[in-house]
N, C-alpha and C positions, 0 to 999 in steps of 0.2 A: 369613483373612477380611480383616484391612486388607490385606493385596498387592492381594487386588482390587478392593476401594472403589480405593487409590490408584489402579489399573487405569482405572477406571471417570471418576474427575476426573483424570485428567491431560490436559493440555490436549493437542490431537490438529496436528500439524504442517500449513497452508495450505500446499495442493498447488501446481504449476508452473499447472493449466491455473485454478485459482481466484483466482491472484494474476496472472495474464494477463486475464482478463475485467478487475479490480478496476482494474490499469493501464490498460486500452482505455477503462471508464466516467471516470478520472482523466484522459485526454488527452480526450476528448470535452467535460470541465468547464473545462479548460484551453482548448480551440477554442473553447467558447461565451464564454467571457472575452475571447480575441481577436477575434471576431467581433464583440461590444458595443461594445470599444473601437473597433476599426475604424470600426465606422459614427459612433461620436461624432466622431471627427477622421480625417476622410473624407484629409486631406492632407498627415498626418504621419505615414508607414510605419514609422521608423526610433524617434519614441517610442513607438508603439504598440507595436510589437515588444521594446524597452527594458521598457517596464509588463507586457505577457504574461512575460516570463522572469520578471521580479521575484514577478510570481503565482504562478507556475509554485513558484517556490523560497521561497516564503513559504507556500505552498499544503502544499508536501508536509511542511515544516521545521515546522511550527510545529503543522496536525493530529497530527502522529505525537508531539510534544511534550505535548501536551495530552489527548490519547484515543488515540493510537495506533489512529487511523484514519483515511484521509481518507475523501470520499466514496465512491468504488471500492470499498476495503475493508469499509465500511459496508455496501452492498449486497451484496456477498458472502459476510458474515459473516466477517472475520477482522479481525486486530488485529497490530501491531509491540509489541512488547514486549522487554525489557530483563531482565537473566540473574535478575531475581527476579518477574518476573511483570506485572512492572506497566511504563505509557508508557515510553519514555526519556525521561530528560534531553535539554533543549534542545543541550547538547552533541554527547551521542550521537548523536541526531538530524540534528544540522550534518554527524558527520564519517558517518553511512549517508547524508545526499543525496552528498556528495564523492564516496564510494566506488562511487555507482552509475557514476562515469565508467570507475573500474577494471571493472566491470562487465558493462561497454559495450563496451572495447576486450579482444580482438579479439572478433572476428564475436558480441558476445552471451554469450560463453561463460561467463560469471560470474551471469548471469544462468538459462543452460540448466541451470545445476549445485543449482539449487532442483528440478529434476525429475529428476536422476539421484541424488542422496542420500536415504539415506534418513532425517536429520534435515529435510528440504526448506529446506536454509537456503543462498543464495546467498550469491557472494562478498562483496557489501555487508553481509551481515547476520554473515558472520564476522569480517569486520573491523568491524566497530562493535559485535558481540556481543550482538547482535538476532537474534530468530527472528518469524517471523510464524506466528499460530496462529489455528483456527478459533475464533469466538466461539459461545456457547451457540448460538443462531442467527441467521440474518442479516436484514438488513432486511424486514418483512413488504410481501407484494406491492401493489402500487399499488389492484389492485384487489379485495383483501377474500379475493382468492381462496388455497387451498395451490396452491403452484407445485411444480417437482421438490426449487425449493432450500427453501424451507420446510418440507415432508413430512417431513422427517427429522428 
């Protein structure tokens, strides 16, 4: 009987194409940050672009610090978390944004290795010893309504 309660709450691994949406809405937050700045100083390309990265890396460093989530995550339902369950450390944190550059290089592959495992944990999230997990459920829809990610 407890094997399957444990069964039943163990928290369920954020798949490759869940933690892809949550990235795509996470760059889309980050474009509208640049896009604001922009229009405020119509004539300075190179601070603006200075302030968006600093967003960009204060954005992801310090959500996943604090809730382990940013917005992305949020609306997909899932969360970073830390080998006991709970945010990382602002540390942690620091050395999984570093790590997404391991990541990165070559062609994404550290990245694709969250949809071929079946922990679904990418190379950043093995080297900082973070896993991303689905949350009870994710943000309810804008419009009152069950959506497909809701329903479940």
């Amino acid at each position: 009987m407890t094997v399957i309660i444990a069964l039943v709450i163990q928290p369920q691994p954020a798949g490759f194409w869940r933690r892809a949406v949550a990235a795509l809405v996470d760059f889309g937050v980050i474009a509208l940050v640049k896009l604001a700045l922009g229009r405020l100083a119509r004539d300075l390309d190179g601070p603006v672009a200075a302030c968006t990265v600093l967003f960009a890396v204060l954005y992801v460093i310090a959500l996943h610090a604090i809730a382990g989530q940013t917005i992305g995550k949020l609306v997909v339902g899932a969360r970073v978390v830390d080998g006991r369950g709970e945010p990382p450390e602002i540390g942690v944190s620091v050395l999984r944004f570093v790590a997404y550059g391991f990541s990165l290089f070559p062609f994404g592959l550290g990245f694709v290795m969250a949809g071929l495992r079946a922990d679904r944990r990418a190379l950043h999230d093995l080297l900082a010893g973070t896993r991303v997990e689905r949350t009870t459920s994710p943000a309810p829809s804008i419009l009152g309504k069950e959506t497909s990610w809701t329903s479940s």
